[in-house]
TORZADO-150416 format. One line per field, with one value per residue: y, z, x of N, C-alpha, C, O in turn. Coordinates in steps of 0.001 Angstrom, whole numbers, plus 500000, padded with zeros to 6 digits. Last residue first. Layout:
<rs>
n.north	Y,...
n.up	Z,...
n.east	X,...
ca.north	Y,...
ca.up	Z,...
ca.east	X,...
c.north	Y,...
c.up	Z,...
c.east	X,...
o.north	Y,...
o.up	Z,...
o.east	X,...
</rs>
This chain:
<rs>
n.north	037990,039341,037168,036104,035237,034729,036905,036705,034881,032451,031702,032470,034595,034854,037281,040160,040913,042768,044006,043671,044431,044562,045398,047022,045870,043045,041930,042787,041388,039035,038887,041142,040155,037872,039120,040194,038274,037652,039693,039490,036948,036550,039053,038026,035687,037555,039207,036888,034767,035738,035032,032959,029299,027707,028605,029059,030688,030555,032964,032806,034719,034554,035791,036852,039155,036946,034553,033050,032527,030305,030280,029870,029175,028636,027700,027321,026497,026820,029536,031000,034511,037987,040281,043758,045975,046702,043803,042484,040450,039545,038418,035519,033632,035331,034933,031929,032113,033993,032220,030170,031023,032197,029684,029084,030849,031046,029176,031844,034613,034350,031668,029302,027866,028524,030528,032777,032954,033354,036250,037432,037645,038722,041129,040703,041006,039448,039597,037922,036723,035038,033387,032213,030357,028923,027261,029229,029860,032816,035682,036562,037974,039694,043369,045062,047111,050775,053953,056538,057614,057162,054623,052982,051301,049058,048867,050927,050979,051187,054118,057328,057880,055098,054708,053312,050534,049569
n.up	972838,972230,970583,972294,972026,974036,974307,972592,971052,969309,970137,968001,967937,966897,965063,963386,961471,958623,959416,956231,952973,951436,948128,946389,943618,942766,940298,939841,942546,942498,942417,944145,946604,946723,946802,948961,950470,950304,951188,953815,954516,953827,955353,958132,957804,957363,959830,961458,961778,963329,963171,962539,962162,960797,960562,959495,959658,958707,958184,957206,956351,956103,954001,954426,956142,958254,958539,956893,955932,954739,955149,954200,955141,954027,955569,954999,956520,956065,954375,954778,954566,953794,956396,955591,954742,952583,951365,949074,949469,951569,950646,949394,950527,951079,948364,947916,949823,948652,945871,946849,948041,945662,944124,946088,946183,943642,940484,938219,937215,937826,940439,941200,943657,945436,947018,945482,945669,948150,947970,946920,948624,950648,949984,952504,953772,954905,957093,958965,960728,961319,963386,963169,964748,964721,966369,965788,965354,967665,966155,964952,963063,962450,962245,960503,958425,958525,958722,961198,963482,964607,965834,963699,963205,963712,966395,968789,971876,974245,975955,977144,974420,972362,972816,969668,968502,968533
n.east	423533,427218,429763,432458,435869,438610,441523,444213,446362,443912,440817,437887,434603,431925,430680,430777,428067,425571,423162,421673,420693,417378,415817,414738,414406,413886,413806,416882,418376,418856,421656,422519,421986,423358,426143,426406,426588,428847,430586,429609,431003,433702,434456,434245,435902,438335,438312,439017,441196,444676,447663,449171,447574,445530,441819,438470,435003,431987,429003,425665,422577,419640,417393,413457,410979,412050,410724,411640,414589,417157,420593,424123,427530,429940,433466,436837,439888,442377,444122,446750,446897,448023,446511,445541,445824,443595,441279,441560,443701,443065,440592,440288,438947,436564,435831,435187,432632,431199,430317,429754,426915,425612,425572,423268,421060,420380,420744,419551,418332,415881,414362,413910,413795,412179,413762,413543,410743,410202,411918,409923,407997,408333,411495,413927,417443,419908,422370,425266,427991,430860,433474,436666,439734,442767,445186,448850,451715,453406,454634,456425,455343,453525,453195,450295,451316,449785,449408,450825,451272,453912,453892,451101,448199,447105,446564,445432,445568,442913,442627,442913,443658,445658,448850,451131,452002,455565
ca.north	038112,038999,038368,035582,036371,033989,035822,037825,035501,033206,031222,031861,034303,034437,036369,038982,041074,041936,043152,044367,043925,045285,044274,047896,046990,044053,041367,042518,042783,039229,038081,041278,041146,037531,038224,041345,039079,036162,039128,040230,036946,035962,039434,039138,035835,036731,039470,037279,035640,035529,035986,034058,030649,027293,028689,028943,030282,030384,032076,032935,034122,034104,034890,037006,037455,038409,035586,033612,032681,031300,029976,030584,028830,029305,027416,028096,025925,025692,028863,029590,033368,036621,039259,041964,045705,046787,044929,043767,041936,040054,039067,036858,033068,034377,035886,033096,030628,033936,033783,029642,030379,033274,030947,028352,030551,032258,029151,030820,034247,034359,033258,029924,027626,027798,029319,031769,032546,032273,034547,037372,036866,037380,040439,041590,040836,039603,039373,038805,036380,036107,033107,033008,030227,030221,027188,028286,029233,031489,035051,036199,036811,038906,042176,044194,045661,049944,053262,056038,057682,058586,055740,052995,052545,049327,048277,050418,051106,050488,053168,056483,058969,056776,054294,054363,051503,049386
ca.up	971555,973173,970867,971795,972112,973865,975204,973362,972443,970168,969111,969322,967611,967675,965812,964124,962359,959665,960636,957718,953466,952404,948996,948051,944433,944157,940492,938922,942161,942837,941847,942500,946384,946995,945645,947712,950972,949531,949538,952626,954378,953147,953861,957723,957882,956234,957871,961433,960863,963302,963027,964000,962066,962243,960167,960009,958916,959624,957097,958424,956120,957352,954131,954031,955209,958288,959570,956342,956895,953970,955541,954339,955369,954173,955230,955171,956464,956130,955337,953884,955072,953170,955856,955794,955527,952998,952765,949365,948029,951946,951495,948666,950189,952102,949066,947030,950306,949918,946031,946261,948676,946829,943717,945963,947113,944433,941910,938478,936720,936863,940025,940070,942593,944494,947790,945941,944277,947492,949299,946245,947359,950836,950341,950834,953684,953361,956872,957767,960324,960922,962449,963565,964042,964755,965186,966526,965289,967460,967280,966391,962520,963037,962257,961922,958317,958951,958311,959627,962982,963903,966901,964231,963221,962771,965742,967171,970718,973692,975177,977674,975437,972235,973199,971380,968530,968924
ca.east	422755,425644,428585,431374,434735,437437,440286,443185,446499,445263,442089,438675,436391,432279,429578,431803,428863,427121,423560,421686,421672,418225,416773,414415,415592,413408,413134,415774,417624,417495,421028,422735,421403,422391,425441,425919,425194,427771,430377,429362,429381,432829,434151,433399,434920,437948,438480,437676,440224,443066,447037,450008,448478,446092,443287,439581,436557,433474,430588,426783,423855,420490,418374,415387,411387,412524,410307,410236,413908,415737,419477,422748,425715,429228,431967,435595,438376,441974,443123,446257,446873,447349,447518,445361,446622,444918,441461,441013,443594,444244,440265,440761,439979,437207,436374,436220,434357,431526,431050,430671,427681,426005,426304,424829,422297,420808,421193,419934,420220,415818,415459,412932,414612,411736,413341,414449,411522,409922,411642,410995,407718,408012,409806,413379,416283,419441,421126,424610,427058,430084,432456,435940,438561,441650,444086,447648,450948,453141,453551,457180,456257,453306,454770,451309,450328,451197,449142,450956,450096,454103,453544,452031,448517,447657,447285,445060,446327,443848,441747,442789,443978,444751,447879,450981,451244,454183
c.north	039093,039028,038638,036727,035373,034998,035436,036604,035961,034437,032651,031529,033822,034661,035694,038310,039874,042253,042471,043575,044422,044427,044962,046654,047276,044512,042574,042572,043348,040821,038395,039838,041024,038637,037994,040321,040473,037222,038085,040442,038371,036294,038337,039134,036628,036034,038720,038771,036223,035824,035149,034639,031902,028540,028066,028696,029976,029684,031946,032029,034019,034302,035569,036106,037848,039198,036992,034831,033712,031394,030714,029638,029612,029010,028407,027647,027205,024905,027449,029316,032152,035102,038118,041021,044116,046121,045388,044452,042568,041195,040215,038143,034919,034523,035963,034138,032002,033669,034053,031569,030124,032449,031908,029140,029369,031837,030461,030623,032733,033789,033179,031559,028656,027151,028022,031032,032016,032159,033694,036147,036188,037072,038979,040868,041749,040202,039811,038634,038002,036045,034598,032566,031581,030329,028535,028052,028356,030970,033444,035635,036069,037475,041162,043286,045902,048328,052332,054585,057400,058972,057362,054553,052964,050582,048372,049845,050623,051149,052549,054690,057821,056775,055441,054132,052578,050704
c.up	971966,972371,971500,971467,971280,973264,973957,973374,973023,971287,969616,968587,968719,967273,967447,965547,962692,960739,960305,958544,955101,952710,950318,948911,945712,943982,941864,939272,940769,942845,941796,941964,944177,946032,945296,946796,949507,950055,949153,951349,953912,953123,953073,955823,957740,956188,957186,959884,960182,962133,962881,963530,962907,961742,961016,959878,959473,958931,958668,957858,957414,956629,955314,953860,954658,957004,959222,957687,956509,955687,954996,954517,955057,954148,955046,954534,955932,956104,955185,954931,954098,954189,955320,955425,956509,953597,952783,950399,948259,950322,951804,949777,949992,951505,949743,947752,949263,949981,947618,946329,948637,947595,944854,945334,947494,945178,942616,939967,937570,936108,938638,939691,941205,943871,946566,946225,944502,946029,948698,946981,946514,949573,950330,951630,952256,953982,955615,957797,959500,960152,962638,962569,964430,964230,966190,966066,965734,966280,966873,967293,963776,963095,963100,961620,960115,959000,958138,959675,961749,963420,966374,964942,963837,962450,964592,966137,969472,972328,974529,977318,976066,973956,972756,971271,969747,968754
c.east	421493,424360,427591,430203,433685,436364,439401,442055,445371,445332,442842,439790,436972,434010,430372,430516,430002,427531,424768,422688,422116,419440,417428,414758,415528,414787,412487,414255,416816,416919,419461,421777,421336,421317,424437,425504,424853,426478,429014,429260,429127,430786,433450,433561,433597,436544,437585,437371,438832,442216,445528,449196,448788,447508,444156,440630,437420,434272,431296,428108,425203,422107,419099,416016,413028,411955,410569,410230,412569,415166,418416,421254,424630,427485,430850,434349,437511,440856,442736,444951,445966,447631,446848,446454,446399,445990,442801,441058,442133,444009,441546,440651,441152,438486,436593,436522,435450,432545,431526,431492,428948,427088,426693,425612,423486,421824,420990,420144,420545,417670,415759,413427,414212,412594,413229,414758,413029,410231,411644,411946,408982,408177,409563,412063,415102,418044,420570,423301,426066,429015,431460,434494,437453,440705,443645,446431,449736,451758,453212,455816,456723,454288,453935,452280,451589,450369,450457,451011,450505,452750,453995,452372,450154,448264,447831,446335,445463,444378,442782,441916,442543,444553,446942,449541,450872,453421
o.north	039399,039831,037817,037163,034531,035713,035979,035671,035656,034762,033630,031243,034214,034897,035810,038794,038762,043400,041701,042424,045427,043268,046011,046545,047902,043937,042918,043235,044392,041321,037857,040018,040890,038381,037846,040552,041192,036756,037870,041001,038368,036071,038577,039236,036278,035767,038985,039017,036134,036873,034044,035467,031757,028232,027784,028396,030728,028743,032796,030916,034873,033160,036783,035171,038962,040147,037969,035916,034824,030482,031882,028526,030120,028734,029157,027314,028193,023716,026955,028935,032228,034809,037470,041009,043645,045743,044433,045672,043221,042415,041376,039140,035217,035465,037018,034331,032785,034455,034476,031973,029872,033029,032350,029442,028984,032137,031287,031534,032404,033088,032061,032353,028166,025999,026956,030546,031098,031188,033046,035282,035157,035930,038145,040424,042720,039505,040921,037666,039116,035454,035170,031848,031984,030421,028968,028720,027147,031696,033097,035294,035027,036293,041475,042455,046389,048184,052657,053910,058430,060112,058344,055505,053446,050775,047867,050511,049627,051851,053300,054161,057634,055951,056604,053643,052209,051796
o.up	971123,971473,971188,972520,970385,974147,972881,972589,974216,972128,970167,967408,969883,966112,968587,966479,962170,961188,961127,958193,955241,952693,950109,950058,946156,944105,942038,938555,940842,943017,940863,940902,943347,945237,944116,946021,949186,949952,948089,950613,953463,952353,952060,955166,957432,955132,956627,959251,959195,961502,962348,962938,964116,960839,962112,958693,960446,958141,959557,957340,958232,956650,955504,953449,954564,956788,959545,957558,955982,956500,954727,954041,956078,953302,956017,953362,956659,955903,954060,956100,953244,954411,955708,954390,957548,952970,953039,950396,947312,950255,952153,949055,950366,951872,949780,947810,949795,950150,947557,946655,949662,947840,945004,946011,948455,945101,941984,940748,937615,935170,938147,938885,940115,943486,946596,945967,943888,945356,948459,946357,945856,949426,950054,952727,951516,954916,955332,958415,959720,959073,963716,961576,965585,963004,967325,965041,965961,966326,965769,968475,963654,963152,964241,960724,960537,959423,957820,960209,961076,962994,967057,964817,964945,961365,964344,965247,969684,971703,974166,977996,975486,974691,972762,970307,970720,968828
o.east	420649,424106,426728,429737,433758,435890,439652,441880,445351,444493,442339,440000,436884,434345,429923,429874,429931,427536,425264,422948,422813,419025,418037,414325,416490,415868,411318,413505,416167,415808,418864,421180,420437,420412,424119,424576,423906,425343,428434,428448,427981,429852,432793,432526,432458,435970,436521,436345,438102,442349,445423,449889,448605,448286,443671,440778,437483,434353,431250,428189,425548,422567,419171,415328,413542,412709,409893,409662,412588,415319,418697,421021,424167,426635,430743,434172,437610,440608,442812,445013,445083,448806,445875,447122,446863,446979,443535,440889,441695,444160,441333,440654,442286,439188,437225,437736,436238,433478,432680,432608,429581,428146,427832,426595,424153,423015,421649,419867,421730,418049,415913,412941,414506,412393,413844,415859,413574,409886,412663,412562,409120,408615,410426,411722,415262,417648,421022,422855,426541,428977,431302,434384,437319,440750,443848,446297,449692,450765,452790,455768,457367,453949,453596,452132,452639,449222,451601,451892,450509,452566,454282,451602,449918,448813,448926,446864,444771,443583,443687,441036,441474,445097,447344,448952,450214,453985
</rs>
């Protein structure tokens, strides 16, 4: 197990020489897990409504953004180190146009029934579908902002219930 930092939980991945380490999850039960993360696109109104329109110059924004998300979801263990590949069972990715910010909403959940959680995989679907967004419409606006991932909610094995405060 990971020793403790100087008064604050262990970091798991870190083992007790400090060298980078995947967790042994082979002794923790199977259970569903589900996490969900959410993102923010934001640009101008205009560029909004070309999205909105259908009228982007490389096509779909946000079904392409949508289909790039679920893929990296899926791919998440070849890019983060020390991720474990898991079969997932569910991932959805939602984006929304919101004139308020003006932007897109994006929010991916994912889930699994397995000895490890994934909120990974949640976080990388809505980054990936938040650079898509960006590469599809930067033609058009470089000064695109990408704000606010985060882990929204996670439930499912040993450690409690998390929900974010909003």
């Amino acid at each position: 197990m990971a020793e403790k930092s100087k008064g604050g939980p262990a970091l798991t991945h870190i083992d007790a020489g400090g060298e980078a380490r995947m967790v042994d999850v082979s002794a923790k039960p199977a259970t569903e897990r589900i996490a969900i993360a959410e993102g923010r696109v934001v640009m101008s109104r205009a560029t909004l409504e070309l999205i909105v329109s259908g009228n982007a110059k490389k096509g779909d924004v946000l079904g392409t953004a949508r289909i790039a998300g679920i893929m990296a979801a899926k791919r998440t263990s070849e890019l983060i180190p020390l991720c474990h590949p898991l079969a997932l069972s569910k991932v959805t990715v939602d984006i929304e146009p919101d004139e308020k910010l003006p932007g897109c909403i994006v929010q991916a959940t994912v889930k699994v029934t397995g000895p490890t959680g994934v909120e990974m995989e949640a976080l990388t679907a809505v980054s990936v579908a938040c650079l898509t967004i960006y590469d599809m419409i930067k033609a058009v606006e470089r000064g695109v902002r990408i704000e606010g991932i985060h882990l929204v909610e996670k439930k499912g094995g040993k450690s409690a219930h998390y929900r974010a405060s909003d």
